[in-house]
C-alpha positions in Angstrom: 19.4 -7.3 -18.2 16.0 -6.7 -18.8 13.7 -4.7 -21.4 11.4 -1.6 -20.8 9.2 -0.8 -23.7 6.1 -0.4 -24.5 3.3 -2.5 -27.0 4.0 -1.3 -29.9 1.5 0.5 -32.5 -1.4 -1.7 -33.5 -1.2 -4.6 -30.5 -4.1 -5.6 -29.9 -6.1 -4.5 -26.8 -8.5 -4.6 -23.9 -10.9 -1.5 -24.4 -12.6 -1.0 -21.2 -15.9 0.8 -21.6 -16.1 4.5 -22.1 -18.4 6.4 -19.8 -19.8 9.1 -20.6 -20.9 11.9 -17.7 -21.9 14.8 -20.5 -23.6 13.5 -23.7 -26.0 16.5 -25.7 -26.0 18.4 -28.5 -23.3 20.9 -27.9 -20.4 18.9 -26.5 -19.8 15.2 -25.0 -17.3 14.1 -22.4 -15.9 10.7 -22.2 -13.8 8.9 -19.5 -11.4 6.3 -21.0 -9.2 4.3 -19.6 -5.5 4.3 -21.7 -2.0 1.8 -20.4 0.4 2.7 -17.8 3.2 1.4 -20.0 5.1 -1.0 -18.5 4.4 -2.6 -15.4 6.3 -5.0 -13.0 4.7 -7.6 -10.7 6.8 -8.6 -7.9 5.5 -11.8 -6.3 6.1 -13.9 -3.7 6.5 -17.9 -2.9 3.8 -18.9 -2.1 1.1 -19.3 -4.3 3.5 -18.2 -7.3 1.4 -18.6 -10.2 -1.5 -17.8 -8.6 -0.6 -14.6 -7.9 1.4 -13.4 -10.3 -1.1 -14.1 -13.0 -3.7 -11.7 -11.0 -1.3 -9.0 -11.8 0.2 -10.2 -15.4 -3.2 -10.8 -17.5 -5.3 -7.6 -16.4 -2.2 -6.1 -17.2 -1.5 -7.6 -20.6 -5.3 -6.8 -21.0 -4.8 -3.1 -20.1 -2.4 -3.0 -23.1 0.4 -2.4 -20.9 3.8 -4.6 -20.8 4.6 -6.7 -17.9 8.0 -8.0 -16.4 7.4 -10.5 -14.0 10.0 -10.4 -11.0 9.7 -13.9 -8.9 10.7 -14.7 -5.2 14.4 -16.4 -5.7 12.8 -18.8 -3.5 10.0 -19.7 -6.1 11.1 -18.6 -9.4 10.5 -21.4 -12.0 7.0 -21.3 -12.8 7.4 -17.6 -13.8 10.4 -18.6 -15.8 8.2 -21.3 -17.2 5.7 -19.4 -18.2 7.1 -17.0 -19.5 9.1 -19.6 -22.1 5.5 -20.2 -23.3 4.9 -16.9 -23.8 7.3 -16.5 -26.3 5.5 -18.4 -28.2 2.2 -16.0 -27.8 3.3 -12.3 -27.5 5.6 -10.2 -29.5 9.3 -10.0 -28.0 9.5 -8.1 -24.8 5.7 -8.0 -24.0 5.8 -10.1 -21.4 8.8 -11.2 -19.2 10.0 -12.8 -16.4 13.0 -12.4 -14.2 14.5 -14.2 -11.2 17.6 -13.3 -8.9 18.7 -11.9 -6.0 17.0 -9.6 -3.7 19.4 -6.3 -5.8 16.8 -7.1 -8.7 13.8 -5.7 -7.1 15.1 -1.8 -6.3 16.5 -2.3 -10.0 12.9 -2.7 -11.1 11.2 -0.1 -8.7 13.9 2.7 -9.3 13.6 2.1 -12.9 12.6 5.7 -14.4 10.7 3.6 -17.4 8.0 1.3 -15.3 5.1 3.0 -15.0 3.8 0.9 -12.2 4.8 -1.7 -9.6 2.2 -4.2 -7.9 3.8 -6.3 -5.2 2.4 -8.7 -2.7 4.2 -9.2 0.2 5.6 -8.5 3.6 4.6 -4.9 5.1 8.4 -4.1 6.0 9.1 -4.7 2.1 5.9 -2.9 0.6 6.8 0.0 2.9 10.7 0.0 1.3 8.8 -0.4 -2.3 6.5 2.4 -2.0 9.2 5.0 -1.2 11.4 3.5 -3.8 8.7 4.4 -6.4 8.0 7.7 -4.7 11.2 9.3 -6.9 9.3 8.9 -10.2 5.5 9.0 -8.9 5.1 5.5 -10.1 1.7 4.0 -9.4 1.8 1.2 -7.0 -0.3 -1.4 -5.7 0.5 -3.4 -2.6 -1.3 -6.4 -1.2 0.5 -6.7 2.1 0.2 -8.9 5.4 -2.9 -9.9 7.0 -3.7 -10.5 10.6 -7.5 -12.1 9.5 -9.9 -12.5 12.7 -12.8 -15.0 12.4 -15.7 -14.2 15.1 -17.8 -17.1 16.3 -21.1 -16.4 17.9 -22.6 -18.3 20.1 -25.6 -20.0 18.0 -23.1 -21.9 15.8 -22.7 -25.4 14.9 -19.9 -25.6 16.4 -18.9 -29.3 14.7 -19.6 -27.5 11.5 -18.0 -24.7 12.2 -15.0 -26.2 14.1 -13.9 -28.1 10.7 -13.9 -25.0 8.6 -12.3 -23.1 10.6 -9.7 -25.3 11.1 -8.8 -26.1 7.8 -8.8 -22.3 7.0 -6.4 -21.9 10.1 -4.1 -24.2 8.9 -3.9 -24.9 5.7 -0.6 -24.3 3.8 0.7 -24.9 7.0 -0.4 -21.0 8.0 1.9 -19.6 5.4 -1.1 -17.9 3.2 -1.7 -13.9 3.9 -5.6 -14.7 3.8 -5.4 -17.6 6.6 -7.1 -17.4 9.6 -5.1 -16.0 12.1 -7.2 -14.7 15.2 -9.8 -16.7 16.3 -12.9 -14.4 18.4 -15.2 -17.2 20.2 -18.1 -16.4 22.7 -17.7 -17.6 25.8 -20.9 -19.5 26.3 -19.2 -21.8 23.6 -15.4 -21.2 23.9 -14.9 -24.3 26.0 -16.2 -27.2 23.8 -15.2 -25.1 20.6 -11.6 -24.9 21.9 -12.0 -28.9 22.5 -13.3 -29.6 19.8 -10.7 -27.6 17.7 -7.7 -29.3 19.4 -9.4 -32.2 18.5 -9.9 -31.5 14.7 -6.3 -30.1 14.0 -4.9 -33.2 16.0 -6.2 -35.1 13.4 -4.0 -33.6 10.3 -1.5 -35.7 9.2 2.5 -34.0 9.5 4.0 -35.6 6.2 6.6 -34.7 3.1 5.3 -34.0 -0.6 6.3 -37.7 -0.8 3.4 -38.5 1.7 -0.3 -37.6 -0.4 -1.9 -37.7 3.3 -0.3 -34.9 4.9 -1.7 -31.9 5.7 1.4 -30.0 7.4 4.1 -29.4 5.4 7.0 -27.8 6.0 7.7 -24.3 6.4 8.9 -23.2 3.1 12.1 -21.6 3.9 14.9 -21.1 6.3 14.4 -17.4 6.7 10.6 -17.9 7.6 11.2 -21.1 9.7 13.8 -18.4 11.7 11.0 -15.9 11.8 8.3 -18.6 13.0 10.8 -19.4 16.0 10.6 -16.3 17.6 6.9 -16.7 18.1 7.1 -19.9 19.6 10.1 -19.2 21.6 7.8 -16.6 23.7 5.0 -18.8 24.7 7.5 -20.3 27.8 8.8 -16.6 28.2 5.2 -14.5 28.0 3.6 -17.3 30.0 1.2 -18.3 27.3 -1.2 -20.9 27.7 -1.4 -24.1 24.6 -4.2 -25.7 24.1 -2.3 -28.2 21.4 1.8 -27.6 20.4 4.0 -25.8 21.6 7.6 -24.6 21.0 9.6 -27.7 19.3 12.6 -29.3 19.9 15.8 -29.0 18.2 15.7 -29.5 14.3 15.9 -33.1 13.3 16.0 -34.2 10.3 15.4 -32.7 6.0 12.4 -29.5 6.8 11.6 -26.7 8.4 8.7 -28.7 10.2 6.6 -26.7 13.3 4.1 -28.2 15.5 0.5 -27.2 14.7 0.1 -24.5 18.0 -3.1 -23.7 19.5 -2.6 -20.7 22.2 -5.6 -20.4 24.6 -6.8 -17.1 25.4 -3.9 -14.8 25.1 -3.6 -11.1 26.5 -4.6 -8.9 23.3 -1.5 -7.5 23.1 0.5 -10.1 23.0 3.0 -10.8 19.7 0.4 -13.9 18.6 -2.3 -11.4 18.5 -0.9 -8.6 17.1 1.5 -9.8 14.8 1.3 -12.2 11.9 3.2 -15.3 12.5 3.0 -16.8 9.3 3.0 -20.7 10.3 1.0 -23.1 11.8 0.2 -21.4 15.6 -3.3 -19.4 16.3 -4.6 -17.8 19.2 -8.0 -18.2 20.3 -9.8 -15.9 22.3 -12.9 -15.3 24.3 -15.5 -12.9 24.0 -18.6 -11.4 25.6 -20.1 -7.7 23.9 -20.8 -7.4 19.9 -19.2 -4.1 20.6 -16.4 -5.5 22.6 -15.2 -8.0 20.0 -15.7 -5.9 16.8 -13.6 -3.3 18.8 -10.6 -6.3 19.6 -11.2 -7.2 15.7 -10.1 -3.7 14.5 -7.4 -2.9 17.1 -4.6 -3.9 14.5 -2.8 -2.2 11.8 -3.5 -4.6 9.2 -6.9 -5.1 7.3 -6.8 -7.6 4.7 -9.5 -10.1 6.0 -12.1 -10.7 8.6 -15.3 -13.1 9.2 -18.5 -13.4 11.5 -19.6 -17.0 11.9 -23.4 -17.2 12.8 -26.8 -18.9 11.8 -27.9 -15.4 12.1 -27.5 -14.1 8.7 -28.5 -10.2 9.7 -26.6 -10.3 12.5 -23.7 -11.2 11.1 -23.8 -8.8 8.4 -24.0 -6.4 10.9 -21.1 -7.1 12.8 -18.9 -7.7 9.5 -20.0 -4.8 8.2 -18.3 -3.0 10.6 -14.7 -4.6 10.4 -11.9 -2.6 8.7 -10.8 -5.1 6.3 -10.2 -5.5 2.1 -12.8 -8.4 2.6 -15.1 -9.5 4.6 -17.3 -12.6 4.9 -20.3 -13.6 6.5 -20.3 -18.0 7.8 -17.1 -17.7 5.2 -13.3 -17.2 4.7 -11.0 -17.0 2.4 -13.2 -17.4 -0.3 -12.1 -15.1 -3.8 -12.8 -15.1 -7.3 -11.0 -13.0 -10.4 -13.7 -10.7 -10.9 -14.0 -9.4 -7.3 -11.1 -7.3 -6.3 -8.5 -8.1 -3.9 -6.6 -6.4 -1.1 -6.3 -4.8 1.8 -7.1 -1.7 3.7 -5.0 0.0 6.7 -1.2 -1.1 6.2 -2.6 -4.5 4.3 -2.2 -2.5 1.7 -2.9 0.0 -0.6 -5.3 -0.1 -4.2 -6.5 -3.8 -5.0 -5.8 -6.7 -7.7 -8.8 -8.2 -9.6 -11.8 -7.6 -10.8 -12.3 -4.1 -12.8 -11.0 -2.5 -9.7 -7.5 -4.2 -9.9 -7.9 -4.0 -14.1 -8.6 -0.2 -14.1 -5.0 0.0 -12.0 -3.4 -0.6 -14.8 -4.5 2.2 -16.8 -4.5 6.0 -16.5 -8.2 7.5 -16.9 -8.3 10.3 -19.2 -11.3 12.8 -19.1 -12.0 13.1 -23.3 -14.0 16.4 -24.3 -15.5 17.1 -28.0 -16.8 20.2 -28.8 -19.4 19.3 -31.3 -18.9 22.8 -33.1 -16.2 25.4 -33.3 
């Protein structure tokens, strides 16, 4: 069971500033920003906390009530948290709930939630959006990302190598916002190639019981399954590996995958035009500005992209042009809670954060005064 309600009479809560378009003598019109209700946040495993508080504050802030739904394969830190809040907010203001995958079309058919956010798979934010549909519930959904970093030729390339790397594989791959198409020049795609095999070589495969690892394992049997049919096509599809490769048979406690480095792919190959979610990256070589920008954007998702280059302007340029949520410039993968987040194309749809993502969780309300009758 859960609760719906809303704050009752004299919570305290978040104003967000009034504008006003029409301000004179004879009349003044306000815009205001008033709470959904009660909203829902469904989030995933990784990065729990992280992300679920994106969605629960600015919506606590909003004046709205929030029911925290968490991934059954993640769900004590939510539960956690919301213990403490207990202690903090009156009964039913804030809440969080963990179960089986029937909980979430619970929530999202619910004729009382005034909005969902989710942040997930595109299969599942698809499935969540038409659930909401039936009541006109807002939504927000921060989806997949199939992020492309382009590396020009004038680079650093030891430099760059060892950012890019790390933003490749950390997590083991399993973070919407990694790295996940690599565009190098090919006056450079030879020794940056090396020189990346070289760097990811170097990251430790280790347990939480080992503080030096870098790769962990995957973080669940369904996305270990899912990570498998990627590898399984490199023999098939003929793809080239720099580093990996498909692994042997399971041995052992984890969902462990070789780091995998695939050199130069066809572009539309499942590497390139899927999101793997895991530790394997293609890497790819290009020529034109043009060209590459056009291979960048030839995807249906748009959550991230980046333009590597000790050309500032020139790399502005060519980010500038990438359909994406975010973009950086000699940069990935960089956020903060006061610039929204999210994607564009089927990434996703509206954004968390900032006063973007804290105006989703209000209705604005145009507010006219006649000054006389």
């Amino acid at each position: 069971m859960f609760l719906v309600m809303g704050l009752a009479r004299g919570t305290p809560q978040l104003r967000i500033k009034e504008e006003k378009p029409i301000d004179d003598e004879d009349r003044t019109a306000i815009v205001r920003y008033v709470p959904l209700g009660v909203g829902v946040g469904i989030v995933p495993w990784n990065f729990p906390l992280t992300l679920g508080i994106g969605k629960l504050l600015p919506a606590l802030l909003a004046g709205n009530t929030f029911i925290w739904k968490s991934s059954p394969f993640s769900p004590y830190s939510a539960l956690k948290l919301a213990e403490i809040g207990t202690k903090i907010f009156p009964p039913g203001v804030f809440q969080a709930l963990s179960g089986e995958e029937s909980l979430g079309p619970q929530l999202t058919a619910h004729p009382d939630v005034a909005k969902v956010s989710f942040t997930g798979s595109v299969a599942t934010g698809k499935k969540i959006m038409a659930a909401c549909a039936g009541t006109l519930k807002r939504v927000t959904l921060e989806l997949g990302g199939n992020d492309a970093a382009i590396v020009c030729e004038d680079v650093d390339i030891d430099a760059v190598v060892a950012k890019i790397a790390f933003l490749t594989f950390v997590h083991g791959g399993q973070i919407c916002m990694n790295i996940k198409r690599i565009f190098v020049h090919e006056n450079i795609y030879d020794k940056f190639l090396a020189k990346l095999v070289e760097t990811a070589k170097q990251y430790k495969v280790g347990d939480h019981t080992d503080a030096e690892a870098f790769f962990g394992p995957i973080q669940n049997e369904m996305q270990y399954d899912k990570l498998q049919a990627f590898y399984s096509q490199i023999e098939k599809q003929g793809w080239k590996t720099a580093l990996g490769g498909a692994p042997g048979p399971k041995e052992g406690k984890g969902f462990f995958m070789p780091a995998t480095i695939i050199d130069n792919p066809p572009d539309d190959s499942d590497i390139v035009t899927k999101e793997p979610f895991g530790p394997i990256v293609p890497v790819l070589k290009w020529t034109d500005e043009d060209e590459v920008i056009r291979r960048a954007n030839a995807t249906e998702m748009g959550l991230g992209a980046s333009v590597w280059s000790k050309d500032v302007p020139r790399a502005q340029r060519m980010v500038e042009q990438l359909e994406a949520g975010s973009i950086w410039v000699n940069t990935h993968f960089e956020l903060a809670p006061n610039v929204p987040f999210g994607g564009h194309k089927q990434s996703g749809l509206g954004m968390d954060w900032g006063e973007v993502g804290l105006k989703g969780w209000c209705n604005p309300q145009a507010y006219w005064v006649k000054h006389s009758v």
